[in-house]
N, C-alpha and C positions, 0 to 999 in steps of 0.2 A: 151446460145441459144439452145446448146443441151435439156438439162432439159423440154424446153417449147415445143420444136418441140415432146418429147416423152411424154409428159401429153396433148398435144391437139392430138395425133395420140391415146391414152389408152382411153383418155374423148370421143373421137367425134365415138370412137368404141362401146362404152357403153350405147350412147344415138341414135343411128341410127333405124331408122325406120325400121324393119324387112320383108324381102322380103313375099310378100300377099303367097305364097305356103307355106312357112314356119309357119304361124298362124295357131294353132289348134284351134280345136272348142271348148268352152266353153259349159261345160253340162247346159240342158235346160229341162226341166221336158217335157214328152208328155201331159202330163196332161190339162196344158193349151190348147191343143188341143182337148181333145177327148170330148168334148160336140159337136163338128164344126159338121157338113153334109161333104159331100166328096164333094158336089158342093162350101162351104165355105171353107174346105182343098183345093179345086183346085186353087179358091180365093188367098188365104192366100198365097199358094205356088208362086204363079204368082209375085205378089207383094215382096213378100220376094226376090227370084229371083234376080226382077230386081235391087232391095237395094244391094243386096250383090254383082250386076254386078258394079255397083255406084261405092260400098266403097273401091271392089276391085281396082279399077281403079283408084283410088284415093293413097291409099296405094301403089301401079306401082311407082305412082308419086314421092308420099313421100320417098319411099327407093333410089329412084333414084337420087332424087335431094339431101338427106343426103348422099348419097356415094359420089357425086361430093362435096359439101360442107366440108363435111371428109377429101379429099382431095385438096382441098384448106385451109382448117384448117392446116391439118399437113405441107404442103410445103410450103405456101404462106403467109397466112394469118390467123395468130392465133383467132383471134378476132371470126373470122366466123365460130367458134367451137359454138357459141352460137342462129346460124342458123340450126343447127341439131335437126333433132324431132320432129320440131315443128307442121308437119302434120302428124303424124303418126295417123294412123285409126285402128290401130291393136286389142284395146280390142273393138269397135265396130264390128270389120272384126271377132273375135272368136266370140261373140254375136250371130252374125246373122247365122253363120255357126252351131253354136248351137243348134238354135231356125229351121234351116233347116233341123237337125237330126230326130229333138222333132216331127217336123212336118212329116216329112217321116215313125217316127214310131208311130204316129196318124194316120195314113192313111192305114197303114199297118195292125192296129190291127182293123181298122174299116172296112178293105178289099175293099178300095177303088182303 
């Protein structure tokens, strides 16, 4: 019984959703920006924003409800090791955080 209570506590560690502060940003060219106006930068930014306010919030979710699930895997119920992860938004949350860089330094060299 030991054995499984220490490979659903090692597995449900490995696949848990990462808390949204702990996601870095994925590099994003500015490039894709620097044709924009500073009124479509402003555009752009706006919209981005609110996505990454979304995905964040989503990821909140997801880590939260994998840590509970974690532990319910490891003390209760083994099975629900295979309930871990399954929302995780983390390479979309580095995406957008990226692309929020990319966009800041389009805006920047365009002295918006």
């Amino acid at each position: 019984m030991k054995p499984i209570l220490a490979f659903a506590a090692v597995a449900s560690l490995a696949a848990c959703a990462p808390d949204p502060s702990t996601v870095e940003a994925t590099y994003v060219s500015p490039v894709a920006y620097s044709g924009l106006t500073c009124r479509e930068l402003n555009a752009e930014a706006a919209r981005l924003s609110a996505r990454l306010a979304e995905v964040t919030g989503k990821q909140e979710v997801a880590a939260a409800s994998d840590a509970a699930n974690a532990l319910v895997a490891a003390v209760i119920f083994w099975p629900a090791i295979f309930w871990v992860g399954s929302g995780d938004q983390s390479p979309e949350l580095a995406r957008l955080r990226g692309e929020a860089e990319a966009l800041q330094s389009a805006a920047t060299a365009r002295g918006c």
